[in-house]
C-alpha positions in Angstrom: 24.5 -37.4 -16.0 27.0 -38.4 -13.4 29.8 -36.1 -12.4 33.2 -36.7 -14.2 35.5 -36.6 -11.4 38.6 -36.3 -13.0 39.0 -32.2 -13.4 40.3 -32.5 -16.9 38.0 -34.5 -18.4 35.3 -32.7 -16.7 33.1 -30.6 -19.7 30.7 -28.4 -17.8 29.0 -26.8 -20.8 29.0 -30.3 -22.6 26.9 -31.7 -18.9 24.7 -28.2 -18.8 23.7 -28.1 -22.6 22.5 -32.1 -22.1 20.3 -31.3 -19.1 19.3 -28.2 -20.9 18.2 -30.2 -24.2 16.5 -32.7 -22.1 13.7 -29.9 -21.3 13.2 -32.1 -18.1 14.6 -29.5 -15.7 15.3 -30.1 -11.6 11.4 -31.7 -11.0 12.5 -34.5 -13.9 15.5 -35.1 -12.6 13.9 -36.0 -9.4 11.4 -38.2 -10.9 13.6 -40.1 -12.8 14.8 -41.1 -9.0 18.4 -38.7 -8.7 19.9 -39.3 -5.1 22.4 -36.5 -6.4 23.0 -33.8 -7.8 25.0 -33.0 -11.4 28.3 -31.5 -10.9 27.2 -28.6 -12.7 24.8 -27.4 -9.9 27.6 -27.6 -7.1 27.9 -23.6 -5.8 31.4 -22.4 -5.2 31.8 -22.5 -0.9 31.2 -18.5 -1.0 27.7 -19.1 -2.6 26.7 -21.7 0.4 25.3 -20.5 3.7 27.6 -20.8 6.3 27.0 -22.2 9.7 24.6 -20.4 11.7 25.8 -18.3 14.6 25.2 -19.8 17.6 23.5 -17.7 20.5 22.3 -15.1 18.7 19.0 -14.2 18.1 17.0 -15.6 14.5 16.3 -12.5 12.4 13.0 -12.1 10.8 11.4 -9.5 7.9 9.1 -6.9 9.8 5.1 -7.7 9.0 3.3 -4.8 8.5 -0.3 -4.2 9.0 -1.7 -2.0 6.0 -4.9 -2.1 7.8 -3.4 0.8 10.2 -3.6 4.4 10.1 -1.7 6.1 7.1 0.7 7.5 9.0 1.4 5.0 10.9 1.8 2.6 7.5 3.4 4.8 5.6 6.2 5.2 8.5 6.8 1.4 9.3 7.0 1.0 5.2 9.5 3.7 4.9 11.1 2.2 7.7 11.7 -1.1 6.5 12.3 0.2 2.4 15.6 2.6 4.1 17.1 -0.3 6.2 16.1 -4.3 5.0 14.6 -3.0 1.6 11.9 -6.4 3.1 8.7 -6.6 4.7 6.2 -8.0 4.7 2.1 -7.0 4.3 -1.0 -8.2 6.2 -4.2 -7.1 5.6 -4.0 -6.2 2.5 -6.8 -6.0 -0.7 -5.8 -9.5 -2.1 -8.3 -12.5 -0.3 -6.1 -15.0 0.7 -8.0 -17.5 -1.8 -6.4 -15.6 -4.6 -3.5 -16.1 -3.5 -3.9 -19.7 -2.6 -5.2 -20.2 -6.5 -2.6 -18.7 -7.7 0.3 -21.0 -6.1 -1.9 -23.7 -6.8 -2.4 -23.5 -10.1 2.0 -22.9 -10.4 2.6 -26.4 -8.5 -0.1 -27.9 -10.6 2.4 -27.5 -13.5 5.0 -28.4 -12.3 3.9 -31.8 -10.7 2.5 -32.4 -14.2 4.3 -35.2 -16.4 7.8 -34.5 -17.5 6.5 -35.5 -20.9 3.8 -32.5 -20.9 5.9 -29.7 -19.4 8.3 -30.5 -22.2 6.6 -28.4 -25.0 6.5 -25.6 -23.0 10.8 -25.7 -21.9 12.6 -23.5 -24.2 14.5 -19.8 -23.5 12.8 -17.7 -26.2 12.2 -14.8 -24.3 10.7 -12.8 -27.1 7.2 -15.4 -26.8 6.5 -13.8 -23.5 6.4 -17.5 -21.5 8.9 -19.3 -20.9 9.5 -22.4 -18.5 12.8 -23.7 -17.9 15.9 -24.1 -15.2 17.3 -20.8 -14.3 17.5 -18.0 -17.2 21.5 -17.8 -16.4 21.9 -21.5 -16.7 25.0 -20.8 -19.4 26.2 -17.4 -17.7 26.2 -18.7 -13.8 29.5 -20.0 -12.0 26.7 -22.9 -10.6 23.2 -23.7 -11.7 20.5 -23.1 -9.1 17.9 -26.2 -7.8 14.6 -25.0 -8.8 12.7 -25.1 -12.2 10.8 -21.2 -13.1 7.6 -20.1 -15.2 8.4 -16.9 -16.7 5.5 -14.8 -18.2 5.5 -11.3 -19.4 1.8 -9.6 -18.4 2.6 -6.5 -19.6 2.5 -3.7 -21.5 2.0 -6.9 -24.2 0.2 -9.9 -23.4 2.0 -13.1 -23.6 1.7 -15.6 -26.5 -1.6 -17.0 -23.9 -0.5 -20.6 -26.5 3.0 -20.4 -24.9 1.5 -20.6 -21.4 0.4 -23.9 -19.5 -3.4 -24.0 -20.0 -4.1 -24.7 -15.9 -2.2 -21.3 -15.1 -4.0 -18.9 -17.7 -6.6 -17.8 -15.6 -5.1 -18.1 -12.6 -2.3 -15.5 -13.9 -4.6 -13.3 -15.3 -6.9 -12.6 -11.9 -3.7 -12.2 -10.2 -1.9 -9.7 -12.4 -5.0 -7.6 -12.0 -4.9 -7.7 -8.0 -1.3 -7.3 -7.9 -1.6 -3.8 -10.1 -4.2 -2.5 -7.5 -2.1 -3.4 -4.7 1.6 -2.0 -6.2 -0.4 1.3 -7.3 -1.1 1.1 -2.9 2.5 0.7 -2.3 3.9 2.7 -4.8 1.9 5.9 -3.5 2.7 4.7 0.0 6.3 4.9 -1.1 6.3 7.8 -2.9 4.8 9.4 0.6 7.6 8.1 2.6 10.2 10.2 0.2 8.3 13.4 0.8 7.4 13.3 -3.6 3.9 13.5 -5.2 2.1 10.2 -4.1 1.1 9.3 -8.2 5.0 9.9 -9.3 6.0 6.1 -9.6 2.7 5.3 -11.6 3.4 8.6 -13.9 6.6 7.6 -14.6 5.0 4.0 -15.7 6.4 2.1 -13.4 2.9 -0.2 -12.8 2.9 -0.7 -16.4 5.7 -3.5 -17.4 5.0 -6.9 -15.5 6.6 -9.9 -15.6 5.0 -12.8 -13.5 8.1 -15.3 -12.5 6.9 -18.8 -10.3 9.6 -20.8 -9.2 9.3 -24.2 -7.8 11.8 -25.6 -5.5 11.5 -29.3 -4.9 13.6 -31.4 -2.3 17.4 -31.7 -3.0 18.7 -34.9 -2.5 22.3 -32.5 -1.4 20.8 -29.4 -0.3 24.5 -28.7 1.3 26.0 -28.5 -2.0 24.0 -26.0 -4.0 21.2 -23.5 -3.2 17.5 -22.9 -4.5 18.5 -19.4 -5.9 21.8 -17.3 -5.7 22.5 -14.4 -3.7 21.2 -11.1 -6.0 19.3 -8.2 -6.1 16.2 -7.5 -8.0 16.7 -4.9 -10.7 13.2 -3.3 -11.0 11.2 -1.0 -9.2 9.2 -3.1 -6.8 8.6 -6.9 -6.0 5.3 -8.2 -5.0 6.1 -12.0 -4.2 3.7 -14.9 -2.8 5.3 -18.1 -1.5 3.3 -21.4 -0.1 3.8 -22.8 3.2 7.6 -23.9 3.4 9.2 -21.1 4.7 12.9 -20.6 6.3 14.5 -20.6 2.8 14.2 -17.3 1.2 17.0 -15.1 2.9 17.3 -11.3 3.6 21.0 -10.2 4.3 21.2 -7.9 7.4 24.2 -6.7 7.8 26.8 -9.6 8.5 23.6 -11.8 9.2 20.4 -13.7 7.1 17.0 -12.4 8.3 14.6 -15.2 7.5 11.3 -14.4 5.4 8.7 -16.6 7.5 5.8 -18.1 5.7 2.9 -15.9 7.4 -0.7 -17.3 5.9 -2.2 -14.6 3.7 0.5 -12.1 4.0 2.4 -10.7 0.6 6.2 -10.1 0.6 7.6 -7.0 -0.9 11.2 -5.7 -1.7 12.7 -2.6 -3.1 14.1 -3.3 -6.7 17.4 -1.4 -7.5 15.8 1.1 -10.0 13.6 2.8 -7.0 17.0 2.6 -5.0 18.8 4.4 -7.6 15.2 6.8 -8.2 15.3 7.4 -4.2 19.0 8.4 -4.5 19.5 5.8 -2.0 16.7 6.7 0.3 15.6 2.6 -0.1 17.3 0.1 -0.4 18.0 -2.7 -2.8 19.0 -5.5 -0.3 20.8 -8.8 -1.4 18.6 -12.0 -1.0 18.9 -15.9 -1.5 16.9 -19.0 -1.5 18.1 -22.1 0.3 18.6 -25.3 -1.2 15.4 -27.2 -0.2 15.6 -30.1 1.8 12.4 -30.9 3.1 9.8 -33.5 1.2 7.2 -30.9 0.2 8.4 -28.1 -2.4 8.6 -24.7 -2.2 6.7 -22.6 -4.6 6.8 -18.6 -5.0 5.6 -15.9 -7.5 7.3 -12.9 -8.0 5.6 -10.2 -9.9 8.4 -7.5 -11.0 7.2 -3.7 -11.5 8.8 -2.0 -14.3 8.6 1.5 -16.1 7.1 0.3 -19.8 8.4 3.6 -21.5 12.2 1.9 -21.9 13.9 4.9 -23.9 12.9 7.5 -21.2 16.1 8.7 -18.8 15.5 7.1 -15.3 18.0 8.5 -12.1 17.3 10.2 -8.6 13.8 12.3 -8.6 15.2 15.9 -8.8 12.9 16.8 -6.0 15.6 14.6 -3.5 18.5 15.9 -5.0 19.9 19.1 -2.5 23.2 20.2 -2.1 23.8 18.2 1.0 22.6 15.2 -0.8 23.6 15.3 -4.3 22.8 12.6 -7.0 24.3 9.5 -6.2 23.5 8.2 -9.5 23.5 9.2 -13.1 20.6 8.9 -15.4 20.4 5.9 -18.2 18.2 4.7 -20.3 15.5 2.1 -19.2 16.0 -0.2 -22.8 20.3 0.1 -21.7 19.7 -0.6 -18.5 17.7 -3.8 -18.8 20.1 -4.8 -21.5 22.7 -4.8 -19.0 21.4 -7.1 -16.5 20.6 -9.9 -18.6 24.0 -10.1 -20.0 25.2 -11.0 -16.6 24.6 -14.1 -14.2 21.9 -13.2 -11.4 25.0 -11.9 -8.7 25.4 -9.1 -6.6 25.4 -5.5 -6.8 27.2 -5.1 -9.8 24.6 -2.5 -12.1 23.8 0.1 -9.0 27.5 0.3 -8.7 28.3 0.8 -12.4 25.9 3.8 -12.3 27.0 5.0 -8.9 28.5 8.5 -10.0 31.7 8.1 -7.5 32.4 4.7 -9.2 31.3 4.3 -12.9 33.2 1.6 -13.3 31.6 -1.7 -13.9 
């Protein structure tokens, strides 16, 4: 799969749907002893991180300890949701050897065979599982280095068949921690906006899960692409895990990066744009990237996205935070229209909080 270098001969969809068919995603490609990268995962210059400012000081997520009064943790938490829309939690219900099980049993797949992760690479949403190289690989300007599990948890259980046997169980006990723990923040969140603590979880929004592990090994040109585009999330919350090789998820702060460190034990979390829309911009939605990786070991996350399950409900700003100094900002949609939305376009930007923004309903 080496890069045609004359521009006119060069058939991107033609390179993308034999990788694709080849079921051997980013991991494979490594194995079968790539010192480059295909063409077709080379970001535009505006996707790549530029240099880093010199002399000015490295920007970090805030930790939080939820071990702290409630006051004090519902504060910090507000805090962070209304500015970076990132922090990060210590001290939390989940034992860190859950979490450590969890990952494990993600990199365990992955640094299986090509040959055995092959029956389980295909984009059939509907099954519930699905592993393969980023679910925009035919919408994206650029494919993205790093190979992702996708499982639905809930309201339906996945086709279990569909789902590598060494990450079943694993999956399963951590779906059930994460619930206890998003029901925590969501009534920590809901007490930050001044709205009944329980309003998030009436309006099902602990109810839809999808489990998403991504797996982001070394790339041989970590200058030329990156491990995952810039984007927002499009749910309600984000409850994310990631092993030891930090410094490559990305926070934007302003004109800057603030860097998500890899803290032992602690839990990332990040405000999806539905509860930014639901907050009538109280919290904040904030852009985020993963760097290319270019160290030996590989990075590995999982992301468990909250959703509301009941899809033809209308979703927009609570009415309690709607005054007439601080109208709606938003107008309401449908959940199933909504969702629809977003996966018709490649994982970039801002684009569906705009197109319901009520001063700009333009796409």
């Amino acid at each position: 799969m080496a890069s045609v270098t004359n521009e006119h001969n060069y058939d991107r969809l033609k390179e993308v749907k034999q990788f694709d068919e080849s079921k051997i995603g980013v991991k494979g490609l490594l194995d079968s002893g790539a010192t480059t990268i295909p063409r077709f995962f080379h970001q535009p210059p505006e996707n790549l991180p530029g240099p880093k400012p010199k002399n000015r000081p490295r920007l970090t997520v805030p930790v939080i300890d939820l071990s702290g009064q409630r006051s004090s943790v519902v504060e910090e938490i507000r805090r962070s949701s209304s500015t970076l829309g990132f922090f990060q939690i210590v001290n939390h219900s989940i034992p860190t050897t859950l979490i450590d099980s969890a990952i494990n049993a993600m990199k365990k797949f992955y640094e299986q065979s090509t040959e055995y992760k092959m029956q389980f690479y295909h984009r059939e949403a509907g099954k519930g599982a699905a592993y393969s190289t980023n679910f925009d690989l035919y919408q994206s300007k650029a494919a993205s280095w790093r190979d992702s599990l996708q499982v639905r948890m809930a309201p339906m259980e996945p086709a279990w068949n569909a789902v590598p046997e060494m990450c079943r169980e694993a999956l399963v006990d951590w779906d059930k921690a994460v619930v206890g723990l998003g029901e925590e923040l969501m009534s920590i969140l809901c007490e930050g906006l001044g709205v009944k603590n329980d309003k998030l979880k009436e309006l099902s929004c602990l109810e839809a899960r999808v489990s998403v592990s991504h797996y982001y090994p070394q790339c041989p040109q970590p200058d030329l692409t990156v491990g995952l585009t810039t984007h927002t999330d499009p749910g309600v919350l984000t409850v994310l895990v990631q092993n030891e090789v930090g410094g490559l998820l990305q926070v934007k702060c302003g004109e800057d990066w603030a860097d998500v460190e890899a803290v032992p034990g602690a839990i990332i979390i990040n405000i999806g744009d539905l509860l930014q829309m639901m907050s009538n911009d109280e919290y904040k939605s904030v852009m985020h990237r993963v760097l290319a990786n270019p160290v030996e070991g590989a990075r590995v996350s999982i992301a468990v996205f909250f959703n509301p399950s009941i899809r033809e409900n209308l979703y927009g700003p609570f009415p309690e935070l709607i005054t007439a100094e601080k109208p709606a900002v938003y107008r309401e949609f449908t959940y199933e229209e909504y969702i629809t939305r977003f996966f018709k376009k490649e994982l970039d930007g801002k684009t569906l909080t705009n197109f319901y923004r009520i001063d700009n309903t333009k796409a």
